[in-house]
N, C-alpha and C positions, 0 to 999 in steps of 0.2 A: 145234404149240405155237408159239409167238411167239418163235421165233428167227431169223426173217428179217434184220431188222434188221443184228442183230451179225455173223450171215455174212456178209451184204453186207459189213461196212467192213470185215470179214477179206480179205474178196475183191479187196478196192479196195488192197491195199498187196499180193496174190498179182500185181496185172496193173499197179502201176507207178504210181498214181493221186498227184497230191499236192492239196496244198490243206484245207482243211476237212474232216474223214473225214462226218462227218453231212449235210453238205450236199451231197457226192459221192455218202454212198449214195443216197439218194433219187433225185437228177439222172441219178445212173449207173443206177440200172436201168431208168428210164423210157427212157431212152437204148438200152439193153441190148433192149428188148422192141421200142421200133423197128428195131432192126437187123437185128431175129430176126423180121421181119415178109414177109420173102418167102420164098425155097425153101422152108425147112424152117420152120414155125410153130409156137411154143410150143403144147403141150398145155391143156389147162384141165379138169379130173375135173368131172364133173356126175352128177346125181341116177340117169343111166342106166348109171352105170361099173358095173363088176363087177371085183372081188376074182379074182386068177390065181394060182394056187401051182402049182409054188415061183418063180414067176417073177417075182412082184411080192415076193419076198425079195431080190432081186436091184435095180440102178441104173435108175432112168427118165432118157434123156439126153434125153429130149425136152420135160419137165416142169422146170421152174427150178427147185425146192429140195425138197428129201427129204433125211430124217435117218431113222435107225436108230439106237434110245433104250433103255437099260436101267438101271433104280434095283432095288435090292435093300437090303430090311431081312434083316442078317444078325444071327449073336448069335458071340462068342469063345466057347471051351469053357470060358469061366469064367462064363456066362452075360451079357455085359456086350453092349450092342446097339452096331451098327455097319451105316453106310449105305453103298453103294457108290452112283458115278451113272458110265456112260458115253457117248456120246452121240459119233455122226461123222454131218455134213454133208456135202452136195455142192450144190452150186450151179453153172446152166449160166450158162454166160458166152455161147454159141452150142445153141442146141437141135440134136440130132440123132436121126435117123429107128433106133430101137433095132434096128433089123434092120440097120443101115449100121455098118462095124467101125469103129472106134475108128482117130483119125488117126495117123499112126507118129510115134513120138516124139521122131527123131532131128530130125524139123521143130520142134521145141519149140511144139507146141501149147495154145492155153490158149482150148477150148473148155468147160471147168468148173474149177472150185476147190474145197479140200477143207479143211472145218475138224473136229478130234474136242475134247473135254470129257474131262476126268478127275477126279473128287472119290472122297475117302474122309473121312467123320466119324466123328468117334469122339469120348466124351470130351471133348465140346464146343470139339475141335477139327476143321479145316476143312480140306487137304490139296486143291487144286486145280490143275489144269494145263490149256495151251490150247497144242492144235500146229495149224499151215497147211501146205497142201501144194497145188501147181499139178497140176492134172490130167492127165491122160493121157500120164503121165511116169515110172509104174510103182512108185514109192512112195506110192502111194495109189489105192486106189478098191475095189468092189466087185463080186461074181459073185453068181448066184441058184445056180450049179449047179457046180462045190460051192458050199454058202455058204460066202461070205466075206467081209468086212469089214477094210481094212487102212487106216491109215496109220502110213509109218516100224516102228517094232518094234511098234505097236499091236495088237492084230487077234481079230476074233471070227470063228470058224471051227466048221462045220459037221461033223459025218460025214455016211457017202451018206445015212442015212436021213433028216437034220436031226434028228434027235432026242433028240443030244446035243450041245451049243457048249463052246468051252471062249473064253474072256476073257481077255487078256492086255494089261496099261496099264505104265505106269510113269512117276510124273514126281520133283518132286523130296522128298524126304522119303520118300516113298511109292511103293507097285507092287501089286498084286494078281495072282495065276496060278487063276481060277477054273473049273470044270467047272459047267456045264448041264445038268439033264435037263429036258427040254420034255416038258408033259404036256396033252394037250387040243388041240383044235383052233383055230386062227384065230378071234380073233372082231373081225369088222366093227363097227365103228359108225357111230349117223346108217343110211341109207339102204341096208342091205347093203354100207358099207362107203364111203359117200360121207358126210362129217362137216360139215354145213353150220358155216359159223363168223361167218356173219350172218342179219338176219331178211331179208334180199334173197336170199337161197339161196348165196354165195358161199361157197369151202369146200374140201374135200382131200380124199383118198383116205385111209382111216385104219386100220388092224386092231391089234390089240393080241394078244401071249402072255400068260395071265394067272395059269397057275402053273406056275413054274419051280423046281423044288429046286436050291438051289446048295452046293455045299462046295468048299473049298480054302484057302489062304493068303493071308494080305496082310502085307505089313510095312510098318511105320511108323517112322521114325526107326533102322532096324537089328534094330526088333524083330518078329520072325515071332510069327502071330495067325494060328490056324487057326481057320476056322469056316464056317457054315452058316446054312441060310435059304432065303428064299424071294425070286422074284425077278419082276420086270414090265418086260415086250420091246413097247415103242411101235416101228411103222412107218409113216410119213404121205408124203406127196409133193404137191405143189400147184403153180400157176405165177403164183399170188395172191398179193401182200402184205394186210397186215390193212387194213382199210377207211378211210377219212379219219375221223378222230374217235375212231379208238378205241387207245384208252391203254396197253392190257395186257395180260397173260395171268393166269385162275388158276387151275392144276390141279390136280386131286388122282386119284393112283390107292390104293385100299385092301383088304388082303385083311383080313377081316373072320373074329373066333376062331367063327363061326359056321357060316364055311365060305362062305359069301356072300362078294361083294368087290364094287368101285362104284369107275368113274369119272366124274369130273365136271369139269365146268370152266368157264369163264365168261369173255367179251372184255369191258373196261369200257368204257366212250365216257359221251360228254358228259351223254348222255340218258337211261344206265340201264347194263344189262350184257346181254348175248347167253350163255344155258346153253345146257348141254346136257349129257349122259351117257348112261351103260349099267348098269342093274342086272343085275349074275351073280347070279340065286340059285343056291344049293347045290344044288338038285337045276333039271331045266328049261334051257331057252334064254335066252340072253340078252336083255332088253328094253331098247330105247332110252327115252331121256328125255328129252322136249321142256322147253322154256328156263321154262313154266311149270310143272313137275313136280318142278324142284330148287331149291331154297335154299340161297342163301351168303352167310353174316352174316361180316364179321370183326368180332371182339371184341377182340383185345388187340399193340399195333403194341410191334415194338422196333426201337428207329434208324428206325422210321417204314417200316418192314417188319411187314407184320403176319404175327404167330407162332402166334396160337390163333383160330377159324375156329368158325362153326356150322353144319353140311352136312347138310342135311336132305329128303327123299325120301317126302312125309305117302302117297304112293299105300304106301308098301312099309314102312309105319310103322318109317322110317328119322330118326332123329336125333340124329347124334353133333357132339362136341367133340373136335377136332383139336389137337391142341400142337407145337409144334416144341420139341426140349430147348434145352436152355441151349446159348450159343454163338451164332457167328456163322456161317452160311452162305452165303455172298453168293461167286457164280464170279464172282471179279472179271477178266473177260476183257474183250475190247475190248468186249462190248455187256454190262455185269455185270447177277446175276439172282439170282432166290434159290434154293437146290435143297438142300433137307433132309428127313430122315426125318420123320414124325409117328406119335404117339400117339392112339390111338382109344377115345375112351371114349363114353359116354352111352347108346344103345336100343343100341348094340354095342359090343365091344371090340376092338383089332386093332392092326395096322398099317398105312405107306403110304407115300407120302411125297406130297410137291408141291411145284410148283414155281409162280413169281411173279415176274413181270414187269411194267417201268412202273414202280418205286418210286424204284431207284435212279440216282444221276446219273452 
């Protein structure tokens, strides 16, 4: 997803940077990727990679930016709907050979940097936080085995089997203490697992969890909300930025009352958009979908954010209307973006959410 960007200028105030933060980031990594040009050399995923479990659950310190992503459409037991998002970065600042241990930290090393996300909606309100962390300093980072995911009191954690996570955030207003159960296998997209993200072949390493049962608690303002739902586990990794000329991100992941569910998503640039997706049918393997094979109309902008979408799939006589509720969704963090639940209606009904990048300033 098109979060490069914002971790960079997160990154650029972890490692001391002044000046301009947008004209830094860009300068800085190109900078950052000559530097990393001799012993150890950034990674790059291509069309030959291959998907590794459980260890591709786990940090690439050799790959420049990987995130580990979860949105969930939940409901209160009053039946009132409610969206979680969380979301922790790593960015290398220094690539290293993942078999080579980690530098001791009494050197204050800052061979990576660490950014996580927090939103809770509800009620057409917006609940967001943004924490940094310097890497290999033991308040942040990640394991394949146990899984784990940390920064500060953050942290999504595994049992031996992974087969059940439990979520733990907290910012201000807000906190959530959720349980996991993982059901189903790994599924790759794009190319077993290689997600091209231009028509030049450029792209990441991508697998998504695509049905999570969740329960547990969130509070809001003091007040405990217990609930349930279902949940969607992105994990990508790349050493790419997005291409010159292009604008944006817009994604959408959906589980569908069919039982089906569909991602999709599209880069904007000057000259058109770059798709792509994965249709889950309910029964069957999952099949990718080339940039010709989906449609993405927006129909209806608020604050010049658009909120309702036409997402459409003619091979799998798929054509639904997406809404975002009322409200403002917009993680206004150092790179702000849009990240909300959606409404599925039209050849299907469901839920989803997505997220949209490139709107705002």
């Amino acid at each position: 997803m098109n979060r490069y960007l914002g971790f960079s200028l997160g990154l650029l105030l972890l490692a001391g940077c002044s000046g301009d933060a947008s004209e830094q980031g860009f300068a800085g990594l190109a900078g950052l990727e000559q530097s990393a040009a001799g012993e150890t050399p950034y990674l790059q995923p291509g069309p030959g990679d291959r998907l590794a479990f459980p260890a591709d659950f786990g940090p690439h310190p050799q790959h420049r930016i990987e995130w580990w992503y979860l949105t969930a459409n939940l409901e209160t037991t009053d039946g009132e709907p409610l969206g979680v998002q969380w979301t922790q970065f790593r960015q290398a600042l220094q690539p290293r050979v993942a078999s080579k241990p980690a530098p001791d930290s009494t050197a204050w090393p800052l061979q990576a940097a660490w950014m996580a996300h927090g939103a809770v909606s509800w009620k057409g309100k917006h609940y967001f936080t943004e924490k940094l962390a310097r890497g290999d300093m033991g308040n942040a980072g990640a394991t394949a085995v146990p899984f784990q995911v940390w920064l500060d009191n953050w942290r999504l954690q595994g049992n031996a089997n992974n087969d059940r996570w439990q979520l733990q955030a907290a910012g201000e207003g807000w906190s959530y203490d959720l349980m996991l159960a993982i059901h189903g296998e790994p599924v790759g997209h794009g190319n077993k697992g290689f997600s091209a993200k231009s028509a030049g072949g450029e792209g990441s390493m991508y697998f998504s969890l695509v049905d999570i049962a969740i329960t547990g608690e969130v509070v809001l303002e003091g007040k405990a909300l217990e609930v349930s739902g279902k949940g969607w586990f992105d994990r990508e990794w790349s050493s790419q930025l997005l291409k010159t000329g292009q604008k944006g991100w817009d994604w959408f992941a959906l589980h569908l009352d069919s039982g089906d569910k569909l991602m999709a998503f599209q880069l904007r640039d000057d000259s058109g958009s770059f798709r792509s997706g994965t249709w889950l049918p309910a029964e069957g393997d999952p099949i990718p979908l080339s940039s010709e094979e989906v449609g993405v109309k927006a129909l209806e902008r608020r604050k010049g954010v658009p909120v309702r979408w036409q997402l459409s799939v003619p091979a799998y006589q798929v054509n639904l209307e997406l809404s975002a509720p009322p409200g403002d969704y917009l993680n206004a963090g150092l790179y702000p973006y849009w990240e909300s639940p959606v409404e599925v209606s039209g050849s299907h009904s469901g839920v989803g959410y997505m997220e949209l990048t490139g709107y705002a300033d």
